[in-house]
C-alpha positions as a Markdown table, in Angstrom:
| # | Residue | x | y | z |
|---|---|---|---|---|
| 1 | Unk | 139.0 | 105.1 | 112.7 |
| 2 | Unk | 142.2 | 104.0 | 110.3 |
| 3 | Unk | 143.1 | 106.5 | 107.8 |
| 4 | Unk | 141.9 | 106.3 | 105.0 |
| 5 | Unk | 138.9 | 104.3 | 106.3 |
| 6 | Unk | 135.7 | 105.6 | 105.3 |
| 7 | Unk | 133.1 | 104.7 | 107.5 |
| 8 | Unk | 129.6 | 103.4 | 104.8 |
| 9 | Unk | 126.0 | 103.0 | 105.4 |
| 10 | Unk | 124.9 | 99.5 | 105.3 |
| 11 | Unk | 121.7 | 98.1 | 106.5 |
| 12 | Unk | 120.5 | 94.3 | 106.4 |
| 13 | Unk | 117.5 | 92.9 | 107.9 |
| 14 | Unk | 116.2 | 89.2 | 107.1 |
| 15 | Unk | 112.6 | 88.6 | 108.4 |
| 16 | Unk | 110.9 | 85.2 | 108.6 |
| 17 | Unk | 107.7 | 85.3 | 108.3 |
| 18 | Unk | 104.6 | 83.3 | 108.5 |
| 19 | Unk | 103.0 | 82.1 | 105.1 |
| 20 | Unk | 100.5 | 85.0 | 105.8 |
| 21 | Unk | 99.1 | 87.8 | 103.4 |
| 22 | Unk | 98.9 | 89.7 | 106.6 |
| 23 | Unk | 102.9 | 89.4 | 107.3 |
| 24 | Unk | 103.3 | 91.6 | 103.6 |
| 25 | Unk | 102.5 | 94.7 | 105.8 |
| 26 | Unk | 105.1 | 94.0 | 108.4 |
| 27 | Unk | 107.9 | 93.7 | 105.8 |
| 28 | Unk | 106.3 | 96.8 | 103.8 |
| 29 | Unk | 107.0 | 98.6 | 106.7 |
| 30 | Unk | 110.3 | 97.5 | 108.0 |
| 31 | Unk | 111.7 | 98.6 | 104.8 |
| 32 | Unk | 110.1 | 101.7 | 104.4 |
| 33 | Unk | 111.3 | 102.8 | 107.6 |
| 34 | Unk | 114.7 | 101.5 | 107.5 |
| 35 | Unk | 115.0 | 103.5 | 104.1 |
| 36 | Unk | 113.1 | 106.9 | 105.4 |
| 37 | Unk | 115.7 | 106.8 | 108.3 |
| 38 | Unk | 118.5 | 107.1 | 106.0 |
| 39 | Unk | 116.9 | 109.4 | 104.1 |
| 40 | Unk | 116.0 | 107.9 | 101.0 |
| 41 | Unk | 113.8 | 109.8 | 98.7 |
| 42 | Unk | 109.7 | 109.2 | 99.3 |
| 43 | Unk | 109.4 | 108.8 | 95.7 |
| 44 | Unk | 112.1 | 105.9 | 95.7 |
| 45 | Unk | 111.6 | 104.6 | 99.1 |
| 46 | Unk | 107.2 | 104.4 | 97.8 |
| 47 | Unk | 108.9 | 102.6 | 94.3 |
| 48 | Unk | 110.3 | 99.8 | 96.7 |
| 49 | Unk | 107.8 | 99.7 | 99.1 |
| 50 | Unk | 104.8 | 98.5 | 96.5 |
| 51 | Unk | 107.6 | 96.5 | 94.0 |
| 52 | Unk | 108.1 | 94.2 | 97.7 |
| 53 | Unk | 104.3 | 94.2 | 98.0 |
| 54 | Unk | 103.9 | 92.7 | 94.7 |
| 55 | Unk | 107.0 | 90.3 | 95.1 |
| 56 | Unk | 105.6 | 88.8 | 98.5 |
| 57 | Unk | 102.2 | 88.5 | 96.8 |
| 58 | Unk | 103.8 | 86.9 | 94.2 |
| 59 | Unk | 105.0 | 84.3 | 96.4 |
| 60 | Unk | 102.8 | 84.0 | 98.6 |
| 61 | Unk | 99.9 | 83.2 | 96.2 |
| 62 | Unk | 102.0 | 80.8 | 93.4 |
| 63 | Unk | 104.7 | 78.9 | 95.4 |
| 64 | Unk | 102.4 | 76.2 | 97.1 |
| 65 | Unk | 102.8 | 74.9 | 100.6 |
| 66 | Unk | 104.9 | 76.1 | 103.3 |
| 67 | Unk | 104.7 | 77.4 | 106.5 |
| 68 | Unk | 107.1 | 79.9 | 106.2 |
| 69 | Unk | 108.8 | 82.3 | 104.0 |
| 70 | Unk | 112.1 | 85.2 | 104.7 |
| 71 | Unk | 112.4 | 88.9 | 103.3 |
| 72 | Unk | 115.9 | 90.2 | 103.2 |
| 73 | Unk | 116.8 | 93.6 | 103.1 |
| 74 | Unk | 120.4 | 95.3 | 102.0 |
| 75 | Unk | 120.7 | 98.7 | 102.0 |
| 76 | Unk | 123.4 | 100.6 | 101.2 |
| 77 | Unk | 125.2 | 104.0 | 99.9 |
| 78 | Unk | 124.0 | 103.5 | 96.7 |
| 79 | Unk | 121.1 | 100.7 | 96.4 |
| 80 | Unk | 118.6 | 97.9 | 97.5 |
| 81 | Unk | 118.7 | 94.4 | 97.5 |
| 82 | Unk | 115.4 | 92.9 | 98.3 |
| 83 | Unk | 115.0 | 88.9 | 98.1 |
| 84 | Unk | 111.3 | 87.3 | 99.1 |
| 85 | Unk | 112.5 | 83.5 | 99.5 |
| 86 | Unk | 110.1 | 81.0 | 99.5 |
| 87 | Unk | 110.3 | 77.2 | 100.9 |
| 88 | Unk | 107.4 | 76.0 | 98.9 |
| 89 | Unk | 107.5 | 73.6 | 95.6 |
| 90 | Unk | 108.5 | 76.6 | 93.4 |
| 91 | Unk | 106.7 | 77.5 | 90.8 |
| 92 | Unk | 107.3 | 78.7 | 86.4 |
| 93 | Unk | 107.9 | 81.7 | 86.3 |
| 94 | Unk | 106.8 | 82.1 | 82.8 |
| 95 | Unk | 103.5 | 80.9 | 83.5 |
| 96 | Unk | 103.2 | 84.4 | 86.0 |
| 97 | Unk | 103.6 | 86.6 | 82.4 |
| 98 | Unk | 107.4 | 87.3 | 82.6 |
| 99 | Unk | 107.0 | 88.3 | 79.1 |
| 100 | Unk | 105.4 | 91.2 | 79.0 |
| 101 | Unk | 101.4 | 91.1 | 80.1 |
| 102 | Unk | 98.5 | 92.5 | 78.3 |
| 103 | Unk | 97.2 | 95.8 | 80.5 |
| 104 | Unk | 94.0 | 93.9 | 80.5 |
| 105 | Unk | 95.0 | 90.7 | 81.4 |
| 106 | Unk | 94.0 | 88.9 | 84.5 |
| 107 | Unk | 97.0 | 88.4 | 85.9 |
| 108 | Unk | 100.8 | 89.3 | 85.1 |
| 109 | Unk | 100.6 | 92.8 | 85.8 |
| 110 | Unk | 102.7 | 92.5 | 89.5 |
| 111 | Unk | 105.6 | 91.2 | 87.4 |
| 112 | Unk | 104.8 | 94.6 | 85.2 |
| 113 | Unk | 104.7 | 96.8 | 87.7 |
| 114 | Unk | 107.1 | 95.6 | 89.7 |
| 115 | Unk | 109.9 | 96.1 | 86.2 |
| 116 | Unk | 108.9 | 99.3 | 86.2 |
| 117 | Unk | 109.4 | 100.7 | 90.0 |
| 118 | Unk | 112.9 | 98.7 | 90.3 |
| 119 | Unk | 115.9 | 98.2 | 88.3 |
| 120 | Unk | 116.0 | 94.7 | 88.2 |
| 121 | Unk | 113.9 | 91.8 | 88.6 |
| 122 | Unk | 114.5 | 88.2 | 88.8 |
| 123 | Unk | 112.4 | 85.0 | 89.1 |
| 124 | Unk | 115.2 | 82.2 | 90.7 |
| 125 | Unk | 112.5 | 78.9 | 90.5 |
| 126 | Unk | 113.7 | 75.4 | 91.8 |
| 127 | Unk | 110.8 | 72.9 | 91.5 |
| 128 | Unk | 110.8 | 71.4 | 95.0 |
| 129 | Unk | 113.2 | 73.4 | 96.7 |
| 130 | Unk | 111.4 | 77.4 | 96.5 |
| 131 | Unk | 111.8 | 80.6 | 95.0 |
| 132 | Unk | 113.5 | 83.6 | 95.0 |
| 133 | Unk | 112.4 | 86.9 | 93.4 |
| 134 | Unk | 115.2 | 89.2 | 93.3 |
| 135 | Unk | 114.4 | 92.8 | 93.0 |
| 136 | Unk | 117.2 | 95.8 | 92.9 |
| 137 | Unk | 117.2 | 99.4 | 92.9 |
| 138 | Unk | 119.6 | 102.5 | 92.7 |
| 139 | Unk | 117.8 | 104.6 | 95.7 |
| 140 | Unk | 118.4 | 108.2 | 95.2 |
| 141 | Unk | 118.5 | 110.7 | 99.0 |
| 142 | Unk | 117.4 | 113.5 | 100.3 |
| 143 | Unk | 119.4 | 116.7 | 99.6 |
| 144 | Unk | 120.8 | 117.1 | 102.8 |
| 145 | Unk | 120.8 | 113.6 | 104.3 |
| 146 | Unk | 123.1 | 112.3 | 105.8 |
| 147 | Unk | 124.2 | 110.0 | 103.1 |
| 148 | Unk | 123.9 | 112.5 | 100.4 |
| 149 | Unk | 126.3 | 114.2 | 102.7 |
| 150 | Unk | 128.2 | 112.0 | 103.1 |
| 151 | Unk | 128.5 | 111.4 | 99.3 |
| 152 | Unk | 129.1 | 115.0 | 98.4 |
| 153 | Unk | 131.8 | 115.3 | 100.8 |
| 154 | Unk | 133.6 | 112.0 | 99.0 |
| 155 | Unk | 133.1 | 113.8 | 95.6 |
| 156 | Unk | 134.8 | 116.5 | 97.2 |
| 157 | Unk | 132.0 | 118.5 | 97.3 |
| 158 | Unk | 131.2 | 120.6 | 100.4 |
């Protein structure tokens, strides 16, 4: 290793999936698992885990035809990148309730939810051509991981 080089934790996974509400498992627990072996907190990695349940729902149930759609993953040091990219006709996102939705309404409450277990959310809508919801999130470890480790020792923190 060059010195000076610091050696970081980076994880990306892209899944294509079939335009299946069964396939929302798989991707569930891809992530979960890739986060859990990094130690990411269970609190944090359970935050992501439902906030990409309710983003492939999203998608799957209000972006029209389409055989397929992809789930990418970035992990690193300090956060997640999730994108659930659909190939279907797109759809308005402000018809989902991206203002803010009555606790009683019908629907809307995913997009809610999902604001308040990540960071950021974003609806990216092209009529014809798909859409992406963008979801990120600081993750915060496990004392004594070996990222938070790792992170202490770059502080320099022992």
């Amino acid at each position: 290793m060059p010195v000076g080089y610091e050696a970081s934790v980076q994880i990306m996974v892209v899944l294509s999936l079939p335009r299946d509400e069964e396939t929302i498992p798989v991707s569930r627990h891809i992530a979960v698992a890739a986060m859990s072996e990094i130690g990411v907190t269970e609190d944090c990695t359970h935050d992501i885990a439902v906030a990409l349940t309710e983003a492939c729902t999203n998608v799957l149930k209000h972006s029209g035809p389409g055989d397929e759609f992809e789930v990418s993953l970035e992990v690193d040091e300090d956060g997640c990148v999730i994108r659930v990219i659909d190939t279907g006709h797109g759809f308005d996102s402000k018809s989902l309730g991206l203002s803010h939705a009555d606790t009683s309404a019908e629907q809307g409450r995913g997009i809610e939810l999902m604001r308040a277990l990540v960071d950021t959310v974003k609806f990216i809508s092209k009529p014809e051509a798909g859409t992406i919801v963008h979801l990120e999130k600081t993750l915060a470890y496990e004392e004594g991981s070996f990222v938070s480790r790792k992170k202490a020792a770059s502080d320099g923190r022992r």
